[in-house]
Backbone as CSV, one residue per row, in Angstrom:
resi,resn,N_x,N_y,N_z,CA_x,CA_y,CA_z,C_x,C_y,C_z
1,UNK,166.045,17.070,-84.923,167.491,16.920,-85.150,168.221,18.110,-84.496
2,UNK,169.201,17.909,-83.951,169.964,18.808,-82.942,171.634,18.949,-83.463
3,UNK,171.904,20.015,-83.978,173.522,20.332,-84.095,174.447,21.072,-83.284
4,UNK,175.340,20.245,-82.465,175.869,21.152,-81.053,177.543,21.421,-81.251
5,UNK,177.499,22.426,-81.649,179.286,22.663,-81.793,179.701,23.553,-80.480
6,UNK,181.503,23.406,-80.472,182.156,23.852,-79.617,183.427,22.413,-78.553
7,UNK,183.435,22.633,-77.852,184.409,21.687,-77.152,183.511,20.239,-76.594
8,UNK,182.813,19.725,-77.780,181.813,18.271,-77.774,182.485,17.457,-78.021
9,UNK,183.908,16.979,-78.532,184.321,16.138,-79.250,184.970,15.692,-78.087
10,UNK,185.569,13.992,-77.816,186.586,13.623,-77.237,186.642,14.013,-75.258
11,UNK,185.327,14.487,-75.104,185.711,14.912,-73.883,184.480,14.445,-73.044
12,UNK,183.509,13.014,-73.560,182.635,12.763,-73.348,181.154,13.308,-73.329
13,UNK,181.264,14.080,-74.434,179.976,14.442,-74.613,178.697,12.993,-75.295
14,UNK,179.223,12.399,-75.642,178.118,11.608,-76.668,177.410,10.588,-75.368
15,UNK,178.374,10.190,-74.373,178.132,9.099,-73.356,176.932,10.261,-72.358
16,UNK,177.190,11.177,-72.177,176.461,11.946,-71.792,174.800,12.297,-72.160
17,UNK,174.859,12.216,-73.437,173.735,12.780,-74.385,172.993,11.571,-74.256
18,UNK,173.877,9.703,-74.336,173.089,8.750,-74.483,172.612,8.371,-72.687
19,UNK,173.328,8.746,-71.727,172.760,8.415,-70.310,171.286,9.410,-70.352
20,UNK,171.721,10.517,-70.580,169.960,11.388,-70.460,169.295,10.753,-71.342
21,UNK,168.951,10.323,-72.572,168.182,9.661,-73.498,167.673,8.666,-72.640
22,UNK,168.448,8.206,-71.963,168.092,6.227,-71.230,167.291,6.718,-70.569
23,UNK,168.187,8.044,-69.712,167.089,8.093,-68.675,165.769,8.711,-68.503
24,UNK,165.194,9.757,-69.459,164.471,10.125,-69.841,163.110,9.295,-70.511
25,UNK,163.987,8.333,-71.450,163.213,7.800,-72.602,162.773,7.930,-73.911
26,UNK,163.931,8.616,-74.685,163.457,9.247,-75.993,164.655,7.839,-76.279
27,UNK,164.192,7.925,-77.741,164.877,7.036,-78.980,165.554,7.875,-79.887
28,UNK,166.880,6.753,-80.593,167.377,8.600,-81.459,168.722,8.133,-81.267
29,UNK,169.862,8.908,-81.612,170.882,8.225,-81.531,171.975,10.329,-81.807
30,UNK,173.350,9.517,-81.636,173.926,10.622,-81.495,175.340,10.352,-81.977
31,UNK,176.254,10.976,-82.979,177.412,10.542,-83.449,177.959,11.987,-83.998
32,UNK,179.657,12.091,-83.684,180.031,12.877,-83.815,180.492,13.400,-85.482
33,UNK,180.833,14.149,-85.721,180.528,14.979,-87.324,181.979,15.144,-87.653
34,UNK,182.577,15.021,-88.862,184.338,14.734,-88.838,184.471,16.491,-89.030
35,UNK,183.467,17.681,-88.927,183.812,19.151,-88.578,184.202,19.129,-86.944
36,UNK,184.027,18.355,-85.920,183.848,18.367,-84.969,182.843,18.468,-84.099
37,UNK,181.530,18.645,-84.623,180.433,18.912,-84.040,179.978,17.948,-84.217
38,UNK,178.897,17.484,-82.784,178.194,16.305,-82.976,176.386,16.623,-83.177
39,UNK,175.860,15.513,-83.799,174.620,15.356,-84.112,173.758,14.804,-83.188
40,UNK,172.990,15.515,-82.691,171.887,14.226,-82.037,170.313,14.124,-82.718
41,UNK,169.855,12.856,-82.797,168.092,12.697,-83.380,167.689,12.248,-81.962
42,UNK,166.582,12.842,-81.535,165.449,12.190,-80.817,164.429,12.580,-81.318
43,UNK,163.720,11.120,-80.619,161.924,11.298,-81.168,161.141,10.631,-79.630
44,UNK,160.204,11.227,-79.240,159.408,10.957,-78.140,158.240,11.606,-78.068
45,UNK,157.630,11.632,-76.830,157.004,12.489,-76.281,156.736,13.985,-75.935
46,UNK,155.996,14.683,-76.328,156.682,16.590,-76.532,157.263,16.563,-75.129
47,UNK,156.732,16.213,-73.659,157.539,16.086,-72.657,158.930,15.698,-72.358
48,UNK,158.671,14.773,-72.901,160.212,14.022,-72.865,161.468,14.482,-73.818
49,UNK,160.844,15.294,-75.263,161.370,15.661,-75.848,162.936,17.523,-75.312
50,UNK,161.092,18.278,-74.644,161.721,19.023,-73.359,162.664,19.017,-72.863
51,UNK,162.384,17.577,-71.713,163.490,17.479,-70.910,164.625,17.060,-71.290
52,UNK,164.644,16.374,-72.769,165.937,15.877,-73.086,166.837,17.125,-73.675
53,UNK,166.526,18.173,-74.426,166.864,19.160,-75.036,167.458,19.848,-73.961
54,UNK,166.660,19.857,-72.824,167.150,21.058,-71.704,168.245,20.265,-70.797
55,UNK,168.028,19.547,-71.204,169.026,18.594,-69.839,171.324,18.667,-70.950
56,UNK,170.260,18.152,-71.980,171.824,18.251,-73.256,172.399,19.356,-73.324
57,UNK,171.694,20.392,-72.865,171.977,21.880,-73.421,173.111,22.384,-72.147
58,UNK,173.102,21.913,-71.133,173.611,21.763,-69.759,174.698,20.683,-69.499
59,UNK,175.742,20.338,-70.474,176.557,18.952,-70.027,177.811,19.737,-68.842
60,UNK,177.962,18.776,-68.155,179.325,18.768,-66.898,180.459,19.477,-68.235
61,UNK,181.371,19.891,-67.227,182.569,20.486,-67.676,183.641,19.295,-68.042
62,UNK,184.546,19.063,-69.035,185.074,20.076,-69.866,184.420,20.414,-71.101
63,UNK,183.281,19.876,-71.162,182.551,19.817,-72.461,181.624,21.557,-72.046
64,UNK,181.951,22.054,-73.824,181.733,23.494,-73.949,181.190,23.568,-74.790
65,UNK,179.728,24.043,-74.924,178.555,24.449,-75.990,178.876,25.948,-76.157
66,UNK,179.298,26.011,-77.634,179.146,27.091,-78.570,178.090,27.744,-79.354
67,UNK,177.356,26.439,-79.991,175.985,26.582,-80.509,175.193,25.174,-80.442
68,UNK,173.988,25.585,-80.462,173.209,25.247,-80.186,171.709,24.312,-81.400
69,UNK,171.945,24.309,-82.248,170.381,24.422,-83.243,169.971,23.234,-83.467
70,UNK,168.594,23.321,-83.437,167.644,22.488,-83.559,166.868,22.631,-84.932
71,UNK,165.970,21.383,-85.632,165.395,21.697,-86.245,164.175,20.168,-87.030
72,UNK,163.459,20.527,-86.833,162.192,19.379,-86.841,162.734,18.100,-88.157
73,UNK,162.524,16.828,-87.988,163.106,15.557,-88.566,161.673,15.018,-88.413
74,UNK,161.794,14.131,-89.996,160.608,12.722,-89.371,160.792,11.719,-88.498
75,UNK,159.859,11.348,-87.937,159.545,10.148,-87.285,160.546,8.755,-87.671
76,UNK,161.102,7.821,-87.439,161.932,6.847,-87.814,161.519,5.825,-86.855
77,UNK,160.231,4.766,-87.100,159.532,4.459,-86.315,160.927,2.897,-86.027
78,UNK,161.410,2.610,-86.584,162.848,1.326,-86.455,163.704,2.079,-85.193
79,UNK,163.573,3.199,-84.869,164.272,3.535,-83.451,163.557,3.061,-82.775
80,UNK,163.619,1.924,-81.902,162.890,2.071,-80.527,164.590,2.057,-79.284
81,UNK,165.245,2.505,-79.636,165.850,2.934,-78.639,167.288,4.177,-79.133
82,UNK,167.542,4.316,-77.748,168.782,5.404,-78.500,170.043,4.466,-78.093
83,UNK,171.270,4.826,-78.458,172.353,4.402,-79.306,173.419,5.527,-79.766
84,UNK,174.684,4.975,-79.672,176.036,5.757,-80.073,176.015,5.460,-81.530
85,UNK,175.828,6.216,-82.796,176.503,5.735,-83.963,177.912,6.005,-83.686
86,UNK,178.959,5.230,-83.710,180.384,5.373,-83.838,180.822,5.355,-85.155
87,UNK,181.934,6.417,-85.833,182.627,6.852,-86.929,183.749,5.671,-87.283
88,UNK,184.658,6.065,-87.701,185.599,6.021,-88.166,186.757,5.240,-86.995
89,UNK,187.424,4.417,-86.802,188.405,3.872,-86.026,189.133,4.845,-85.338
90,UNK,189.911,6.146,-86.082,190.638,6.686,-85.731,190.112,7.666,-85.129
91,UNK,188.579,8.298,-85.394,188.286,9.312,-84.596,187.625,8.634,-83.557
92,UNK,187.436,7.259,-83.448,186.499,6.534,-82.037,187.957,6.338,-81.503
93,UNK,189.169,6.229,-81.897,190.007,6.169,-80.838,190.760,7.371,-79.988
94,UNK,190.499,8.612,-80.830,190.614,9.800,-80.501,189.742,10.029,-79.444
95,UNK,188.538,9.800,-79.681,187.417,10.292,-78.628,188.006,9.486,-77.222
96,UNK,188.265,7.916,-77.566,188.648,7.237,-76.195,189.605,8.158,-75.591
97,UNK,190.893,8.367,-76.298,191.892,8.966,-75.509,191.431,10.487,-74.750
98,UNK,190.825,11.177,-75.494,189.778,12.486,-74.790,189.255,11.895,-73.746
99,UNK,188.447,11.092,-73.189,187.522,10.886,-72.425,188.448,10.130,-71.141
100,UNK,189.260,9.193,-72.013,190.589,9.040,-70.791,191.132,10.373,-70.554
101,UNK,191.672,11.391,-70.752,192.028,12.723,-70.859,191.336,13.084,-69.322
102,UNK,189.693,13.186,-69.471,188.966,13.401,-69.029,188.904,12.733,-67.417
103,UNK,188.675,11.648,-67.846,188.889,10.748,-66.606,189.937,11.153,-65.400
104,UNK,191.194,11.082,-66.295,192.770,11.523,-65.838,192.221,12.638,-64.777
105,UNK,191.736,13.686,-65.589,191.796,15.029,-64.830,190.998,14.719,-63.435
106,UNK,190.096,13.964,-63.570,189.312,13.864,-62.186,190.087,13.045,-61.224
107,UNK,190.378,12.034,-61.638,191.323,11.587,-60.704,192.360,12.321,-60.066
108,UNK,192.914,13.063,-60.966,193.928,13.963,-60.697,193.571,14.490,-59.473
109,UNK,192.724,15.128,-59.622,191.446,16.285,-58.998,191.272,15.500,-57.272
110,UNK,191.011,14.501,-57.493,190.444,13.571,-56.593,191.981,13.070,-55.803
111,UNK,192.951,12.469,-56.462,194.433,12.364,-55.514,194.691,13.668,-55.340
112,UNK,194.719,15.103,-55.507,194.492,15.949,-55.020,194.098,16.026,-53.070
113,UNK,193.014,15.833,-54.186,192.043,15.941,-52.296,192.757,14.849,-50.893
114,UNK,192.872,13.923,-51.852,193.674,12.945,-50.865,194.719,13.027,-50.422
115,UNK,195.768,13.643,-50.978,196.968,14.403,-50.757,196.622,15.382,-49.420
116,UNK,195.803,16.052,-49.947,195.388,17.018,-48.704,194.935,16.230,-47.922
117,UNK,194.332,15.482,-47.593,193.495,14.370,-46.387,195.188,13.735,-46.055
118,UNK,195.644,13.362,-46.646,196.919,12.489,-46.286,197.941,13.478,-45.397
119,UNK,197.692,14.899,-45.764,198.908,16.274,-44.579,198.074,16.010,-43.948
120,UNK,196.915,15.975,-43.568,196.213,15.953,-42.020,196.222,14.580,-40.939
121,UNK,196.158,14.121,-41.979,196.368,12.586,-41.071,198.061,12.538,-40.680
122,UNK,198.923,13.082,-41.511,200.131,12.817,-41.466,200.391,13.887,-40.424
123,UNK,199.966,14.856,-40.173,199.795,15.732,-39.033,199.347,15.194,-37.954
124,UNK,198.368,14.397,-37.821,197.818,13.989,-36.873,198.253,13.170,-36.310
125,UNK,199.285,12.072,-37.315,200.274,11.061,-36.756,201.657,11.397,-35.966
126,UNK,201.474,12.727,-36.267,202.823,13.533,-35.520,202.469,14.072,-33.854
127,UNK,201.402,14.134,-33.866,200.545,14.047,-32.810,200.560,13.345,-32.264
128,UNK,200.123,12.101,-32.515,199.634,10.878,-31.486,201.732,10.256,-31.277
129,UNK,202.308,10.426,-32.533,203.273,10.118,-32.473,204.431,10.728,-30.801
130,UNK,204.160,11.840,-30.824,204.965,12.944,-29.669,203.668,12.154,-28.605
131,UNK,202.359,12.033,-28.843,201.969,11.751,-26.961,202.351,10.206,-26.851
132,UNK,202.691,9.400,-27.545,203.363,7.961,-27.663,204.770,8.244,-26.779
133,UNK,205.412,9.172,-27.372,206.672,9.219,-26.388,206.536,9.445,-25.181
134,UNK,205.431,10.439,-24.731,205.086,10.644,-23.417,204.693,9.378,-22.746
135,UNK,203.723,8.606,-23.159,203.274,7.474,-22.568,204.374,6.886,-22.685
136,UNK,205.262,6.743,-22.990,206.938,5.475,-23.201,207.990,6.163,-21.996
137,UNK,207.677,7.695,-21.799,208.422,8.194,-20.720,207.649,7.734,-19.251
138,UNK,206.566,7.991,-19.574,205.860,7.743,-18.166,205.616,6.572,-17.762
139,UNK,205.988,5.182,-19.117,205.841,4.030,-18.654,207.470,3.699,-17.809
140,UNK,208.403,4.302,-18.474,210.028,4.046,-17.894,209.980,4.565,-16.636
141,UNK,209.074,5.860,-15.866,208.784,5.972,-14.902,208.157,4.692,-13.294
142,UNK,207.259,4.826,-14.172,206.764,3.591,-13.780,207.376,2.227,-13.552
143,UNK,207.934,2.203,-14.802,208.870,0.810,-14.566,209.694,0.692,-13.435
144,UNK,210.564,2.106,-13.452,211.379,2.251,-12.676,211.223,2.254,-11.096
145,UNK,209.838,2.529,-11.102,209.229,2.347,-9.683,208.820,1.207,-9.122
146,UNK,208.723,0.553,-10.033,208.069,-1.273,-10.033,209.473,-1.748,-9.701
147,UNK,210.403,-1.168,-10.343,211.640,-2.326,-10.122,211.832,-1.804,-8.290
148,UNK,212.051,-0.356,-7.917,212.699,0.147,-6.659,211.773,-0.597,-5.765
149,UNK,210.390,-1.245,-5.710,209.306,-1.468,-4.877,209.776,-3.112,-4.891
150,UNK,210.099,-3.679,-6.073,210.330,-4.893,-6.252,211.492,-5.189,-5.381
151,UNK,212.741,-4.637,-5.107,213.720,-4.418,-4.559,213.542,-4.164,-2.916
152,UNK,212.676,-3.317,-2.972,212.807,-2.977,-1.545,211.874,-4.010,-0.567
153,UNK,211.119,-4.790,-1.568,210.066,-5.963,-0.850,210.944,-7.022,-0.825
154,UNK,211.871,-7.645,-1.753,212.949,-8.579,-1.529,214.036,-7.885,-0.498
155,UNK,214.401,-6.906,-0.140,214.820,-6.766,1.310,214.252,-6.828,2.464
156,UNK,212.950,-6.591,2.330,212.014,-6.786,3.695,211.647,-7.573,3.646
157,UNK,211.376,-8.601,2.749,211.248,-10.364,3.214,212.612,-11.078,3.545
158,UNK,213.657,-11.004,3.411,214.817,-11.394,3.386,214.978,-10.706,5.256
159,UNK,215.077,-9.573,5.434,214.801,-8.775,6.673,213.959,-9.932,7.925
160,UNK,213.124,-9.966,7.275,211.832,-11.138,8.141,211.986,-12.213,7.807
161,UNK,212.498,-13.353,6.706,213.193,-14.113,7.252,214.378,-14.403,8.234
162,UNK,215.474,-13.754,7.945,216.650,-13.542,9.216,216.085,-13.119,10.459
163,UNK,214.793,-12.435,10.673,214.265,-12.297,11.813,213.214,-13.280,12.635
164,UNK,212.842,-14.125,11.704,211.935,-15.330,11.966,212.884,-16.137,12.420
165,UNK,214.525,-16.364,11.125,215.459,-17.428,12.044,215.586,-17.289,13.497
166,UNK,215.611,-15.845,13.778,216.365,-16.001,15.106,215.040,-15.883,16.181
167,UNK,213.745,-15.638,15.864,212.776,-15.709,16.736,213.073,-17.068,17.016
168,UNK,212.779,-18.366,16.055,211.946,-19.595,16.139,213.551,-20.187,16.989
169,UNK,214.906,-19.385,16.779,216.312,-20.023,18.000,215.353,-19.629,18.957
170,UNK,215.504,-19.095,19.188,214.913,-17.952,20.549,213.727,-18.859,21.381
171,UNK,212.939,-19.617,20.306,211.611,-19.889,20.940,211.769,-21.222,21.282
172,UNK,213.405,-21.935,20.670,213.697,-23.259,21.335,214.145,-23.587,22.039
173,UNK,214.991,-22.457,22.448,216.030,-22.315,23.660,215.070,-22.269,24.817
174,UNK,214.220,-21.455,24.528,213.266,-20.715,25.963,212.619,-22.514,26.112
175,UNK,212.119,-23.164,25.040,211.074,-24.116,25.314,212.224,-24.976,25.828
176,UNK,213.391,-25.854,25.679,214.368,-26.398,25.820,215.164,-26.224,27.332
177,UNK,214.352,-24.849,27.698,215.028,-24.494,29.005,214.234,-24.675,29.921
178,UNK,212.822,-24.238,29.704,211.803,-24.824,30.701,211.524,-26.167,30.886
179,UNK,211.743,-27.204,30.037,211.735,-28.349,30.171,212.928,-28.731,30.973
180,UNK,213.924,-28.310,31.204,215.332,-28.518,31.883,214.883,-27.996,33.099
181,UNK,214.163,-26.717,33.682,213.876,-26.931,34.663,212.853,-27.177,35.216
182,UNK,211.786,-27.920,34.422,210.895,-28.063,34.739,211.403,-29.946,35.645
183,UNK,211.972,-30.226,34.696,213.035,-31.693,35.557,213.592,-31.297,36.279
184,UNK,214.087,-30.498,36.704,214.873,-30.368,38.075,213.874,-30.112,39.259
185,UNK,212.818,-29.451,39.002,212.172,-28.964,39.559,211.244,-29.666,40.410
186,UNK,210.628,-31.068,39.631,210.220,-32.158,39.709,211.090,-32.839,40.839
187,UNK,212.613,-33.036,40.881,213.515,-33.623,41.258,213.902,-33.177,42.819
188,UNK,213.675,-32.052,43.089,214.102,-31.250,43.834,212.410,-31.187,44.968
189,UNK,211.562,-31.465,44.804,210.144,-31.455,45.090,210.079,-32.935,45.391
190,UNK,210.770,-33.930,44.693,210.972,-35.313,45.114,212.133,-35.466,46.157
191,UNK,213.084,-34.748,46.317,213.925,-35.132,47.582,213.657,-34.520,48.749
192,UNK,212.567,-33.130,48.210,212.042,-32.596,49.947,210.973,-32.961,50.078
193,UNK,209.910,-33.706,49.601,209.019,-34.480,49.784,210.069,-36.006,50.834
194,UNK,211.040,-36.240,50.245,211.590,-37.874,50.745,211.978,-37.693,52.319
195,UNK,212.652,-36.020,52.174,213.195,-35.956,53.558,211.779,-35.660,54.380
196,UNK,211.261,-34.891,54.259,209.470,-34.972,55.078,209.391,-35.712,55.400
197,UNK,209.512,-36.521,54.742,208.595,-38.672,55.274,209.996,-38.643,56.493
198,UNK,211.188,-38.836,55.855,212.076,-38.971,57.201,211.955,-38.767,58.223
199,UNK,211.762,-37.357,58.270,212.025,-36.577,59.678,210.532,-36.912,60.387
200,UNK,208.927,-37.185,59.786,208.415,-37.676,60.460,207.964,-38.711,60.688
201,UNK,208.906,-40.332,60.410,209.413,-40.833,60.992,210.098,-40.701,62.043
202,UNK,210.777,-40.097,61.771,211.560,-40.316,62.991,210.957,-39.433,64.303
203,UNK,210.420,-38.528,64.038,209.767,-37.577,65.296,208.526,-39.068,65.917
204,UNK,207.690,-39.393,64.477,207.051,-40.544,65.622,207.994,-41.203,66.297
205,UNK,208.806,-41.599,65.729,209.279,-43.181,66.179,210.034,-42.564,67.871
206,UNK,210.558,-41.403,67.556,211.058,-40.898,69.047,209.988,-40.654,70.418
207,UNK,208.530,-40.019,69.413,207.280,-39.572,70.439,206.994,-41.432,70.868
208,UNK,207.269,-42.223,70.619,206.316,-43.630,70.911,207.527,-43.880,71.790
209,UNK,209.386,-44.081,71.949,209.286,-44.297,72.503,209.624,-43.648,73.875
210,UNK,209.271,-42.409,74.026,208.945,-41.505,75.264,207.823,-41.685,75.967
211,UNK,206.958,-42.349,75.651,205.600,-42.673,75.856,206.239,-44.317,76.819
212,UNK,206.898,-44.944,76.409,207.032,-46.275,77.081,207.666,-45.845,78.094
C-alpha cells in the first residue's frame, strides 16, 4: 500500500499511476483521499512491483510529490486487474476540471509554439510576397516587349505587303509589255520576210528576161 501526498489531486495523477500499472502488469487500484492525498494498492511480481513504485515516484509535471510511504498489505487475490476507484461526484468532477486545467496548459504551450511557427512562415510569406512583385515587374517588362515586337512585325508585314503589291504591278506590266512586243515583232519579221520574196521576184523575173 502506497500513500503519496503533495500536488496529486486534480492534475492527473491517478490516470497516470493506472497507465504504468497496465503497462507494467501489477493489479491494485488507486483513488484519491478527501485529505488530498491519493492511495495506491498493488500486488505482483517483486519485479514488477519495483518498476511500478519507481516509475510512480517520477510522474510528468504539474503533478508534485511531497511524500512518499509505503507499507506491506495482503494479497487480495479478486484483483486481477488495476482500476480507478472514483469518490464522490463532486470531487470526480473537481479532478475532471484539474486535468482539463491540465490539458488547457499544454495546449496553451503547444499554440504557443505555433504562434511562433506561424511569425516565420508569416515572415517567409513577406518574402516570397516582395519576389512576387519582382516577377509581376519583370513580367510587365516583358509584356511590354511582346507588345513593341508585336507592333513592329505588323508594320513589316504590312511594309511587304505594299511591297509585294507593287512588285506583282511591276511583274505585269513587264510580262504585258513583252507580249506587245513580242507581236510586233513577229509582224515586222512578217513584212520583211514579204518584201524579200518581192524583190526576188522581181530580180528573177528581170534576170530571165535579159537572157531572151
Amino acid at each position: 500500500m502506497v500513500r503519496v501526498v503533495g500536488r496529486v489531486q486534480r492534475v492527473g495523477y491517478r490516470r497516470f499511476v493506472l497507465d504504468a500499472a497496465q503497462e507494467i502488469g501489477v493489479s491494485g487500484y488507486v483513488r484519491n483521499e478527501r485529505d488530498g492525498a491519493v492511495t495506491i494498492m498493488a500486488q505482483g511480481e517483486d519485479e514488477q512491483l519495483e518498476a511500478f513504485l519507481e516509475k510512480i515516484k517520477n510522474p510528468p509535471e504539474p503533478v508534485l510529490i511531497k511524500g512518499f510511504s509505503e507499507k506491506p498489505c495482503r494479497v487480495n487475490p479478486g484483483l486481477k486487474s488495476f482500476e480507478v476507484r472514483f469518490g464522490p461526484l463532486a470531487m470526480e468532477l473537481q479532478e475532471g476540471f484539474g486535468a482539463m486545467e491540465k490539458e488547457f496548459r499544454d495546449y496553451r504551450e503547444e499554440f504557443r509554439d505555433y504562434r511562433e511557427e506561424f511569425r516565420d512562415y508569416r515572415q517567409e510569406f513577406k518574402d516570397y510576397r516582395q519576389e512576387f512583385r519582382e516577377f509581376r515587374e519583370e513580367f510587365r517588362d516583358y509584356r511590354q516587349e511582346f507588345r513593341e515586337f508585336a507592333s513592329r512585325t505588323d508594320r513589316n508585314f504590312q511594309i511587304l505587303m505594299e511591297k509585294y503589291g507593287e512588285i506583282s504591278e511591276k511583274l505585269t506590266q513587264v510580262l504585258e509589255t513583252l507580249q506587245r512586243e513580242s507581236l510586233e515583232t513577229r509582224r515586222e519579221l512578217t513584212r520583211a520576210i514579204d518584201t524579200l520574196s518581192d524583190l526576188v521576184k522581181k530580180f528573177t523575173a528581170e534576170k530571165a528576161n535579159s537572157t531572151v
